[in-house]
DRENROTI-890176 format. One record per residue (C-alpha): x, y, z. Coordinates in nm, 2 decimals, decimal comma, padded with zeros to 4 digits, always signed. Layout:
      px      py      pz
       X       Y       Z
...
This chain:
      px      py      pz
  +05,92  +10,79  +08,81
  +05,66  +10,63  +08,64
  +05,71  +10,73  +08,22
  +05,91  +10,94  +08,02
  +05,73  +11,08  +07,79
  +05,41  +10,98  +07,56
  +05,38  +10,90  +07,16
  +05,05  +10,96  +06,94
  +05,15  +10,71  +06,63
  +04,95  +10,49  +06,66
  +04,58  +10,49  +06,61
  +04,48  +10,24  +06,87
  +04,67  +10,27  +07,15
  +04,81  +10,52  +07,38
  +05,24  +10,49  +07,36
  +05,44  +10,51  +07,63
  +05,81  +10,51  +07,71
  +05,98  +10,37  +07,98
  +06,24  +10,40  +08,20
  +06,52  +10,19  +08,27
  +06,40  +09,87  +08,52
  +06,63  +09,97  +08,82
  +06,45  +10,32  +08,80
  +06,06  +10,18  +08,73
  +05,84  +10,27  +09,06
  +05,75  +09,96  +09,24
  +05,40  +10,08  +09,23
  +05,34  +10,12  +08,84
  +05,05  +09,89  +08,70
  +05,04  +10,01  +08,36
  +04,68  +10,13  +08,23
  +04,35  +10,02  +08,38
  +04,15  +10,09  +08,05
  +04,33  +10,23  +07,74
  +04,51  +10,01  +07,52
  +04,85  +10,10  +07,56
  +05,18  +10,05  +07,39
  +05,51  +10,07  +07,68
  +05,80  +10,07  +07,52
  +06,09  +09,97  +07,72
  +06,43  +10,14  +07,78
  +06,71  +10,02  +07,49
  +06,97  +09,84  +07,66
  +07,32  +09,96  +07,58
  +07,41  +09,56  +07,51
  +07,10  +09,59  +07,23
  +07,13  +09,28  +07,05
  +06,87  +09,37  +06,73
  +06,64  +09,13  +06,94
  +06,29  +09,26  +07,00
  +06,04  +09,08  +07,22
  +05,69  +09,20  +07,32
  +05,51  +09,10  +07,60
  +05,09  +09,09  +07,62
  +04,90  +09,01  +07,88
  +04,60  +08,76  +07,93
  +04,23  +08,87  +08,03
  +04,34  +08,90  +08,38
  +04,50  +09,30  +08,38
  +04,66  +09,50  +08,10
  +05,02  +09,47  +08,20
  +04,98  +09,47  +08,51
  +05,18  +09,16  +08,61
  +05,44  +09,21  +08,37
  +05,55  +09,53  +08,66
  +05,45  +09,38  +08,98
  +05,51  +09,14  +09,22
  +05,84  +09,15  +09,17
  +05,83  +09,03  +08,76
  +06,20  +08,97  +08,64
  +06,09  +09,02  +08,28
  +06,22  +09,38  +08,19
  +06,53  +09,39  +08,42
  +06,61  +09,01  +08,26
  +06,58  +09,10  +07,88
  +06,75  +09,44  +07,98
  +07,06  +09,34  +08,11
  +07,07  +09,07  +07,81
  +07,06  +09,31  +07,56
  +06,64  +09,27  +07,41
  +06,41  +09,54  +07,34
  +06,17  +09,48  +07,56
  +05,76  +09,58  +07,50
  +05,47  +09,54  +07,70
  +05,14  +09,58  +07,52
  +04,81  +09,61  +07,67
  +04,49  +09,52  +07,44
  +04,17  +09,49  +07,60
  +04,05  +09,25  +07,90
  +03,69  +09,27  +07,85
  +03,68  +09,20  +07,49
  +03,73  +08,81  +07,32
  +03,99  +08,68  +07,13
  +03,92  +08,80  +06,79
  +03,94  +09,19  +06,92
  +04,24  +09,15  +07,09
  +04,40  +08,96  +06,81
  +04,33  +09,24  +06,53
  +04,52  +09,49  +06,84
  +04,81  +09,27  +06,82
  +04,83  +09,28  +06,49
  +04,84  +09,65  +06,47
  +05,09  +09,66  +06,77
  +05,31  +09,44  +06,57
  +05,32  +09,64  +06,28
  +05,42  +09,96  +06,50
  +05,68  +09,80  +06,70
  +05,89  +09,61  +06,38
  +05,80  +09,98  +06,20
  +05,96  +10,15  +06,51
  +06,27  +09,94  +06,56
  +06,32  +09,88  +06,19
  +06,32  +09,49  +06,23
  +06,15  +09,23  +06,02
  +05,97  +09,03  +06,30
  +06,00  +08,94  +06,67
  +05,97  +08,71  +06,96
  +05,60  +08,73  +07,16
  +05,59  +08,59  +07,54
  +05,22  +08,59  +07,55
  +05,05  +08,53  +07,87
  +04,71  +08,30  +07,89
  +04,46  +08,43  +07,65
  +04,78  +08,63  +07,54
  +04,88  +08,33  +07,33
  +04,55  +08,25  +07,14
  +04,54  +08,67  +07,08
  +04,89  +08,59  +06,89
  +04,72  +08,31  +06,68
  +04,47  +08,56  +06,62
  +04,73  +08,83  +06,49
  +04,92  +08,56  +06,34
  +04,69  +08,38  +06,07
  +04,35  +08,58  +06,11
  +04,51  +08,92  +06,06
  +04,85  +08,83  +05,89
  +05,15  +08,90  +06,10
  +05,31  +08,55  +06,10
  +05,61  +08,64  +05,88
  +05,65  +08,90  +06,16
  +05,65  +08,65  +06,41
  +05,93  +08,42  +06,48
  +05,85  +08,26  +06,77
  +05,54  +08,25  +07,00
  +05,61  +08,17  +07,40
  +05,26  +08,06  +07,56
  +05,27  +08,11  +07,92
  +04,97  +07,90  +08,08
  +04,76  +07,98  +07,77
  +04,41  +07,76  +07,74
  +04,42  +07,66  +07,35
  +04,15  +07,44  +07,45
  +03,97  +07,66  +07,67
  +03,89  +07,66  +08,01
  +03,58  +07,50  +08,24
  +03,64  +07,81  +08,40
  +03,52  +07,99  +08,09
  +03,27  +07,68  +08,10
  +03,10  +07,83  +08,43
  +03,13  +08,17  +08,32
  +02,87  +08,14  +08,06
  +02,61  +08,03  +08,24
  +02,45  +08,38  +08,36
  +02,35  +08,25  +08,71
  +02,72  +08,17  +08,79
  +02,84  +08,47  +08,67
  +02,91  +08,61  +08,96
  +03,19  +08,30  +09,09
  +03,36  +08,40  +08,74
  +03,40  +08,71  +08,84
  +03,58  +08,65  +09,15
  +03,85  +08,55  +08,95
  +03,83  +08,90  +08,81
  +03,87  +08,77  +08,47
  +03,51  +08,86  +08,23
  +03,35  +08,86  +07,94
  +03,65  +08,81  +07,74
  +03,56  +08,42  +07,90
  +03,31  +08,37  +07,60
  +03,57  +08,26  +07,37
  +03,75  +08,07  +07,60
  +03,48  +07,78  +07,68
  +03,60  +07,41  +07,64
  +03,30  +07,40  +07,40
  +03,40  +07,71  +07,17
  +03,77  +07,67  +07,14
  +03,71  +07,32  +07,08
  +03,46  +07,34  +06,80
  +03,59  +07,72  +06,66
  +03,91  +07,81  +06,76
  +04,10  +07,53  +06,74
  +03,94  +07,41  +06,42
  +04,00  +07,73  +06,25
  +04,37  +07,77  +06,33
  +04,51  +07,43  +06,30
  +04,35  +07,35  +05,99
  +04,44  +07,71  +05,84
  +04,67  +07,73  +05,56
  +04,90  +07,93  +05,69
  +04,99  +07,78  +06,02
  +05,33  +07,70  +06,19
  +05,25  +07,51  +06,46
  +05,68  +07,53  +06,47
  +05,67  +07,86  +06,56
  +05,48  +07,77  +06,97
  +05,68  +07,70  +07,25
  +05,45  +07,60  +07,56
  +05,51  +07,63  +07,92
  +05,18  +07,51  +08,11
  +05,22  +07,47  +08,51
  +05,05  +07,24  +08,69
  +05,07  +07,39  +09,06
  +04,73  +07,58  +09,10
  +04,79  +07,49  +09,49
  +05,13  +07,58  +09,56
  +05,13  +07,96  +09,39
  +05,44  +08,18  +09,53
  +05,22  +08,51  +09,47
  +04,83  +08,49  +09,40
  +04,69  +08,78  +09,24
  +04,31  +08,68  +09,31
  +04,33  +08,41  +09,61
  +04,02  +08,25  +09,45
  +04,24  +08,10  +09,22
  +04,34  +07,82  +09,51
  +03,93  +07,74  +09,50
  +03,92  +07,75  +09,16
  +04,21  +07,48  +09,06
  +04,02  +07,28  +09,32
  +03,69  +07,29  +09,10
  +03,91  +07,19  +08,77
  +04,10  +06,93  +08,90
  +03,78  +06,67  +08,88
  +03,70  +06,83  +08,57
  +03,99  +06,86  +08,37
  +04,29  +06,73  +08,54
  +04,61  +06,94  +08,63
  +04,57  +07,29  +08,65
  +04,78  +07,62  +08,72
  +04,44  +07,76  +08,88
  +04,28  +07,92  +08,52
  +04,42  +07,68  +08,28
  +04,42  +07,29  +08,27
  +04,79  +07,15  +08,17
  +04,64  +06,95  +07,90
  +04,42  +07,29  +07,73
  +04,78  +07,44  +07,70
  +04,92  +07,16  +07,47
  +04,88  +07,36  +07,10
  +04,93  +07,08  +06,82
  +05,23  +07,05  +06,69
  +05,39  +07,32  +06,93
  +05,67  +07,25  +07,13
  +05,58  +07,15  +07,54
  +05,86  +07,26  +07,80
  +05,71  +07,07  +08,10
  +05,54  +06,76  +08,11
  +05,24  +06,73  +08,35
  +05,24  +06,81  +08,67
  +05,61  +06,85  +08,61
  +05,85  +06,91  +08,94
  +06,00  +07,20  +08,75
  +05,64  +07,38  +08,66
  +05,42  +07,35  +09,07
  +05,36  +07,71  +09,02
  +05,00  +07,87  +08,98
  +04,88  +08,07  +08,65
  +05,06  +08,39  +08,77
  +05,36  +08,26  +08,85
  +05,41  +08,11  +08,51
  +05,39  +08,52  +08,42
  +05,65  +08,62  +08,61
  +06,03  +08,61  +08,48
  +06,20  +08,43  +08,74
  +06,00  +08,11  +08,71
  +06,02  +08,08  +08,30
  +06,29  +08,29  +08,17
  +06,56  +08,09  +08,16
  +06,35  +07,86  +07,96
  +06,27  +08,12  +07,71
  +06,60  +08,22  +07,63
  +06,74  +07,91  +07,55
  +06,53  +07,86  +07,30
  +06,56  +08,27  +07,18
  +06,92  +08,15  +07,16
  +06,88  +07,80  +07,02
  +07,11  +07,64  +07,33
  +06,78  +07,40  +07,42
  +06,99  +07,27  +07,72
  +06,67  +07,22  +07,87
  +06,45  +06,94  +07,82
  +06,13  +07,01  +07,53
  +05,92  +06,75  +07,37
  +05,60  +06,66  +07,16
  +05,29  +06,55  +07,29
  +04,99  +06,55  +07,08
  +04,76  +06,43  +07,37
  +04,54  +06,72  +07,47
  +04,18  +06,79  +07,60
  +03,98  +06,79  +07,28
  +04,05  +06,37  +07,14
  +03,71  +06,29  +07,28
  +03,41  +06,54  +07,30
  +03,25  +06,34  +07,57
  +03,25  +06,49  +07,88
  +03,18  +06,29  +08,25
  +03,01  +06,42  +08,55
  +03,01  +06,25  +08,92
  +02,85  +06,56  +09,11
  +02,57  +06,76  +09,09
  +02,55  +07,17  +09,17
  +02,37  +07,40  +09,39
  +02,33  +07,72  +09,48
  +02,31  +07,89  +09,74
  +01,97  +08,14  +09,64
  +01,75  +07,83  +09,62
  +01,61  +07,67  +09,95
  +01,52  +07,37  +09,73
  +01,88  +07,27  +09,66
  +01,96  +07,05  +09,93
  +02,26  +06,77  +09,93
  +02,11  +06,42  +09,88
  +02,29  +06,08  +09,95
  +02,29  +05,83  +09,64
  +02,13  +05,52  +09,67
  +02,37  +05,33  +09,88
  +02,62  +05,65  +09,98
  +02,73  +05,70  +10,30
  +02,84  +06,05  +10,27
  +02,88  +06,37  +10,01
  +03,20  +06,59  +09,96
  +03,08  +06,95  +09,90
  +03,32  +07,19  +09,76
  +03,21  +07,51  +09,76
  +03,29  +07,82  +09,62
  +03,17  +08,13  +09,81
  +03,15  +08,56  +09,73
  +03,27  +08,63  +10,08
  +03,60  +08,43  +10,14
  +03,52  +08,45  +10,52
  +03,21  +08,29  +10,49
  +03,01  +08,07  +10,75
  +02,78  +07,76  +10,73
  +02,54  +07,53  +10,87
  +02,39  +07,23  +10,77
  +02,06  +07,17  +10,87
  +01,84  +06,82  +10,86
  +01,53  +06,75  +10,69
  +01,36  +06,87  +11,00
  +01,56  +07,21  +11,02
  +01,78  +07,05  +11,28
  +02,14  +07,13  +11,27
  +02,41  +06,90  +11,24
  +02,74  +06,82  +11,25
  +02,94  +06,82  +10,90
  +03,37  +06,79  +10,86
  +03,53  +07,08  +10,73
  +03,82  +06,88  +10,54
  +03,98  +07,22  +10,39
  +03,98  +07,61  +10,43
  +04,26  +07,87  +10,39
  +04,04  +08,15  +10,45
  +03,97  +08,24  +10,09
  +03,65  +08,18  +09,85
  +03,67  +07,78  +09,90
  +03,53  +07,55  +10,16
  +03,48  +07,18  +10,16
  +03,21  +06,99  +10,34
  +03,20  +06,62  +10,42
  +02,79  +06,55  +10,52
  +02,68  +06,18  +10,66
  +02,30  +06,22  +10,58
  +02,01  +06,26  +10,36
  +01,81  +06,58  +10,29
  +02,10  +06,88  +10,42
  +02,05  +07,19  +10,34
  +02,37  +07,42  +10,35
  +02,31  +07,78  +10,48
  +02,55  +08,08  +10,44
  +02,59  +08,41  +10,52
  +02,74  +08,42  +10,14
  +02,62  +08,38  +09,82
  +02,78  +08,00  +09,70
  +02,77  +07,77  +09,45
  +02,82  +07,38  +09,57
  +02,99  +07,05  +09,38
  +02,87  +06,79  +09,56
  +03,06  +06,49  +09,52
  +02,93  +06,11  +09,64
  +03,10  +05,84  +09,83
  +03,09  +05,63  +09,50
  +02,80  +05,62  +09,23
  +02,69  +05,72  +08,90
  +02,89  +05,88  +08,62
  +02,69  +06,10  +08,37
  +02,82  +06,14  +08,08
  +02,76  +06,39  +07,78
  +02,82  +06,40  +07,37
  +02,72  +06,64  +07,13
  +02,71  +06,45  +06,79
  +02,77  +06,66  +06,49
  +02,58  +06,93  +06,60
  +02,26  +06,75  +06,56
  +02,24  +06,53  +06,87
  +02,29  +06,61  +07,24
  +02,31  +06,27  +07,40
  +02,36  +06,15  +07,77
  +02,40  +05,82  +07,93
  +02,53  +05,71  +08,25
  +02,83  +05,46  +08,38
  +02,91  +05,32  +08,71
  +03,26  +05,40  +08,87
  +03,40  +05,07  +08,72
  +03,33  +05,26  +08,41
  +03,03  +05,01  +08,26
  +02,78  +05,16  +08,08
  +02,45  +05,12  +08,20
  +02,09  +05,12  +08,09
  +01,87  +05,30  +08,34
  +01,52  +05,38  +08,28
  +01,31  +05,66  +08,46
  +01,59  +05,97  +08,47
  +01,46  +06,29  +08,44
  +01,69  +06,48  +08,18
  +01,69  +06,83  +08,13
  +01,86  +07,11  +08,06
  +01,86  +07,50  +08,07
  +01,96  +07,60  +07,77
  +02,10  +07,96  +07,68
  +02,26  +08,09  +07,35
  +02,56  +08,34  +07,48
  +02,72  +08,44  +07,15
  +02,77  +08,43  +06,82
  +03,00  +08,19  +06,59
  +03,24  +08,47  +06,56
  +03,22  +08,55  +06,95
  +03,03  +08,84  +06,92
  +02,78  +08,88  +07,20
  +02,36  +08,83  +07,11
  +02,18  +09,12  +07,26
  +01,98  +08,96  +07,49
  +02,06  +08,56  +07,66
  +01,69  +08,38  +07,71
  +01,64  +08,08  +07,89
  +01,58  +07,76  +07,67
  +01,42  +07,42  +07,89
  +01,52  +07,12  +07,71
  +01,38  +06,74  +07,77
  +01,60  +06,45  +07,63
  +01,43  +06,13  +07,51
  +01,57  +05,79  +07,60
  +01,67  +05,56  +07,34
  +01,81  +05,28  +07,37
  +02,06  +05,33  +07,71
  +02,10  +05,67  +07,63
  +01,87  +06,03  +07,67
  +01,88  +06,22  +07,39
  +01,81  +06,59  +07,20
  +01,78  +06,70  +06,88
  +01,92  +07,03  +06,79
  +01,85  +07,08  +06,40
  +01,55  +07,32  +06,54
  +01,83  +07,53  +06,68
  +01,94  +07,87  +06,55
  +02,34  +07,88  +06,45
  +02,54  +08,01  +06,74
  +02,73  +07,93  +07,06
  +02,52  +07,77  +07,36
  +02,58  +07,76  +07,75
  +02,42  +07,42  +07,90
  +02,32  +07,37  +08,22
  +02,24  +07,01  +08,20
  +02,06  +06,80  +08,45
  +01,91  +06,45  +08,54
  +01,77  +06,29  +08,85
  +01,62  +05,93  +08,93
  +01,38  +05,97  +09,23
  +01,52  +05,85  +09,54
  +01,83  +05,75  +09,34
  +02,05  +05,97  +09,22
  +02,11  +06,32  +09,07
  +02,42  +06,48  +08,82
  +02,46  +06,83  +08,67
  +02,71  +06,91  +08,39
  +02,78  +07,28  +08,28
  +02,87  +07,26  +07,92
  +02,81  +07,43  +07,61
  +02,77  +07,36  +07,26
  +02,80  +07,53  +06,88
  +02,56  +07,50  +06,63
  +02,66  +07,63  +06,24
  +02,98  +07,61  +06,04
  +03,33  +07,82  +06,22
  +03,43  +07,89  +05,89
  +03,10  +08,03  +05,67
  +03,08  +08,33  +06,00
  +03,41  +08,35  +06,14
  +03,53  +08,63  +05,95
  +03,26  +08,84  +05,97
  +03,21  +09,00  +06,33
  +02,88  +09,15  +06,39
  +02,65  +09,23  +06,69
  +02,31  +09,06  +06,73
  +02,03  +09,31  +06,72
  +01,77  +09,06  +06,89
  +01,52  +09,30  +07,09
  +01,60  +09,21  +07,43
  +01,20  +09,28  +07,56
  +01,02  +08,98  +07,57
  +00,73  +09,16  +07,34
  +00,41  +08,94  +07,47
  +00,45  +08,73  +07,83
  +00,50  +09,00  +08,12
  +00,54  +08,92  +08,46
  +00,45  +09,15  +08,79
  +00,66  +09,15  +09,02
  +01,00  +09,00  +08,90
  +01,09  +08,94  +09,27
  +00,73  +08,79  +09,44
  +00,68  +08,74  +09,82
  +00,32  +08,77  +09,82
  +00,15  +08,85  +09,49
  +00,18  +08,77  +09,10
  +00,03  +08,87  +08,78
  +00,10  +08,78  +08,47
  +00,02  +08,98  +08,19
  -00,04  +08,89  +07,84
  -00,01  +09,11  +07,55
  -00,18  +08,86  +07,30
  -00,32  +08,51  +07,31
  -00,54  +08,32  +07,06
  -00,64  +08,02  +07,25
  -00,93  +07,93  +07,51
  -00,68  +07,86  +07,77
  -00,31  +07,99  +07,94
  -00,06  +07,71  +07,99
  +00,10  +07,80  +08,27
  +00,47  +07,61  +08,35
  +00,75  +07,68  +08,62
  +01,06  +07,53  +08,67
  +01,34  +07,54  +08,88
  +01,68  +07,65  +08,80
  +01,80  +07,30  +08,67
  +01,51  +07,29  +08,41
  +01,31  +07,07  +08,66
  +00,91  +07,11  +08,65
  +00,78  +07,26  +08,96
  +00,40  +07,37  +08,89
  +00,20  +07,31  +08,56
  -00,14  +07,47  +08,53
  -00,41  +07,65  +08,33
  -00,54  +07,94  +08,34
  -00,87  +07,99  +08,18
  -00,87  +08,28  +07,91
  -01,02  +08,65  +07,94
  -01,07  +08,93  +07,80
  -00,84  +09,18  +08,02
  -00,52  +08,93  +07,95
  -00,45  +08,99  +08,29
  -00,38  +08,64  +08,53
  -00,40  +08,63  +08,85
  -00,11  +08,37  +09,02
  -00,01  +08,45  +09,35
  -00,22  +08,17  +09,52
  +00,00  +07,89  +09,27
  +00,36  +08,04  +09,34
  +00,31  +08,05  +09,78
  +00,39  +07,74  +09,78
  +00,76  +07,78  +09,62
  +01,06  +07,78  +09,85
  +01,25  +08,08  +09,81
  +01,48  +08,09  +09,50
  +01,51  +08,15  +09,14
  +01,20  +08,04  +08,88
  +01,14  +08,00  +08,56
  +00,82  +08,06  +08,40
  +00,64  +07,95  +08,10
  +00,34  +08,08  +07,91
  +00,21  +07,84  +07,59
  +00,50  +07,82  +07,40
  +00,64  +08,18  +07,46
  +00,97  +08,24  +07,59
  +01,06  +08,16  +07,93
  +01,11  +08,42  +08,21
  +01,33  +08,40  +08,51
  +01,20  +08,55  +08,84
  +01,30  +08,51  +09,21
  +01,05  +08,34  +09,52
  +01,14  +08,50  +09,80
């Protein structure tokens, strides 16, 4: 028996009622698309007690049924009305925040109560804030319970922005909702907006963060395991989706401490009833047996960001691992589409060599110990590579009041240091507006940083208002080499944030075309208008690196032949340059 029966109150979501837990099928997953409202059974023990239950980007209820969740039975046989309500997953914070709202008002309207309790699962608990302040439920609120939720965004989220990675994001199977849960955009909007709103209650938070992204009891997408791995560098402790130090609102009261013996679970298990529960209702019932505390420290004191690894991908066939001056060997961890994928390293001279696996549980992450220069890493599955060195060079990265992007570099004993001759570059995309509404169409921006002093940097006043992905880069030949994926914000949260709107940008590129998109053989470019003598004709690699730079003598048909310039690529993806047009990505095959 899966539902009893259906309501049509409200206007945005479909209402359902349940029945009792011991008669729920084992095999209900709530809705897949709709927005949904599931009302639980009234215990005969009801206490006047209501609590609702949403979800994070990962399902729509889903986990609130499955895998064994104690949630309904446990509030049931304690006497609380129990609701599970489903907003979106593919939409952003602000959307699913102005659903909660409205799924507030319906619940205290249907149970005739002034407010309730929320157990909000990871993006669950910044859709409450939403509801909360933006939308103006918090007198309806008396308490928020954050399970895993990134107040200060996510790396994860980081990656997803950048649209070449998309792809590892979506192994995950969170999505697009990810564009308001970057590091960079909760830092800079979100965070800013609520905790310096007049109306907040930082009081009213109660936050349970895990720390045990590697020891997960029941792991709804396996990748989680690979990706914890590729946060702990980044951002410390981690339940697999959210670091423990994102989860720490201000003010807000913090159950476990990090990496806390009571909290080694992953970012589902800190869903699911019979890991937090008990936890919960002690503080429902103000009998705080249980430890809580304050801790104001949290990923956002210090916008500068640190790198010790550099990225590749697997499409490119000029992304090879290189040893640092000095380094004996590299530490690859990798994060591949098929989780049974193979490799091979080969040598500069295609020769193939040995390499350590140090790590595999048959799942979307591998890691690679090399001992030479010059290996390229071949797969029968798309990946994208971290590649750590023995010891070296930390890059680091500061955006200064939204005018300066700045980057210098440290050894491991943390000294700064003044090196001359990087290359530093970056790819450069703008993903969203302030308000997290998407732009129409995400074009490729190469960026060159300056050095100054001992540091590289970029000005950004040229820059249109909006929310940036980074894909930042430097090299020193025969040296080093460091990527960082980052973002940024340009503009003011609070002159746009209360306006949502969609970005009508045309998403043609209305002058520079190029023929074919994918090349093996031949190219043409073809050019729609140009007013000078000569084509300026630039390509880079994915990193923002300069391949080719030449000129193409003007004429009359505005047609170029290329093909003889781009044989010479490897195979992976380009991006081209005409004048000072925009860029346009194509693949070498």
């Amino acid at each position: 028996m899966l539902f009893m029966g259906i309501f049509m109150h409200s206007q945005s979501f479909k209402e359902v009622q349940l029945p009792t837990p011991d008669k729920m099928s084992s095999f209900f997953i709530g809705p897949l698309i709709k927005s949904t409202i599931h009302y639980g059974a009234t215990p005969p023990n009801y206490n006047g007690k209501v609590i609702l239950f949403n979800h994070g980007y990962i399902d729509l209820n889903q986990t609130h049924f499955l895998f064994n969740n104690s949630f309904y039975q446990e509030t049931y046989n304690e006497g609380y009305q129990a609701v599970f309500v489903a907003t979106t997953r593919g939409e952003g914070l602000w959307e699913n925040g102005e659903l909660l709202a409205e799924s507030i008002d319906n619940i205290t309207e249907k149970y005739r109560v002034p407010s309730l309790y929320i157990i909000a699962h990871s993006n669950g608990g910044k859709a409450s804030e939403a509801a909360m302040y933006r939308y103006g439920k918090k007198d309806k609120v008396k308490k928020v319970f954050a399970l895993g939720t990134p107040y200060w965004g996510t790396y994860l989220a980081d990656i997803s922005q950048f649209p070449l990675l998309n792809w590892a994001w979506r192994l995950t199977g969170l999505n697009e909702g990810s564009r308001t849960s970057t590091t960079y955009y909760c830092r800079d909007v979100v965070r800013p907006y609520f905790d310096n709103h007049p109306d907040n209650e930082p009081e009213k938070f109660v936050v349970l963060g895990a720390s045990g992204f590697y020891n997960g009891s029941t792991i709804l997408a396996p990748v989680f395991l690979a990706t914890g791995g590729i946060l702990l560098p980044v951002q410390g402790a981690n339940d697999g989706v959210a670091p423990y130090q994102s989860t720490l609102r201000p003010g807000a009261e913090y159950v476990f401490s990090e990496r806390d013996p009571e909290a080694i679970f992953d970012h589902l298990d800190v869903a699911l009833g019979q890991f937090t529960w008990g936890y919960i209702k002690d503080r429902i019932e103000n009998n705080q047996d249980r430890r809580s505390f304050k801790e104001e420290k949290s990923l956002s004191n210090d916008n500068q960001l640190e790198s010790d690894y550099y990225i590749l991908q697997s499409e490119n066939s000029y992304d090879r691992i290189s040893l640092d001056k000095d380094s004996k060997y590299a530490i690859a961890q990798i994060l591949h589409e098929n989780k049974q994928a193979k490799f091979k390293a080969l040598d500069k001279h295609n020769k193939q060599i040995s390499y350590v696996k140090t790590h595999t549980n048959d799942l979307h992450n591998t890691v690679i110990t090399v001992e030479e220069d010059n290996v390229d890493i071949q797969s029968n599955s798309k990946y994208v590579a971290f590649v750590k060195q023995e010891k070296g060079i930390v890059m680091t990265f500061r955006n200064y009041d939204q005018k300066k992007l700045e980057v210098g570099f440290k050894n491991a004993a943390q000294k700064e240091l003044n090196i001359d001759q990087v290359n530093v570059r970056g790819v450069l995309v703008k993903t969203t507006n302030i308000d997290g509404s998407k732009v129409a169409s995400q074009r490729e921006i190469i960026i060159e940083f300056d050095k100054k002093g001992k540091k590289y940097s970029f000005e950004t006043t040229s820059l249109d208002d909006g929310v940036y992905s980074l894909f930042l880069n430097s090299s020193k030949e025969n040296d080093f080499k460091r990527s960082l994926i980052t973002g940024f914000v340009i503009g003011k949260y609070n002159e746009s944030i209360n306006t949502i709107r969609e970005d009508k940008e045309l998403l043609e590129n209305n002058n520079v075309q190029l023929y074919p998109t994918v090349i093996e053989n031949k190219a043409t470019i073809l050019l729609k208008k140009n007013e000078g003598k000569e084509v300026n004709v630039k390509i880079y690699d994915v990193t923002g690196k300069l391949m080719k730079n030449f000129v193409k003598k003007r004429n009359t048909s505005q047609v170029y032949e290329v093909s003889e310039k781009l044989q010479s690529l490897q195979a992976g993806i380009y991006l081209l340059k005409i004048n000072n047009e925009e860029i346009i990505k194509f693949v070498k095959k």
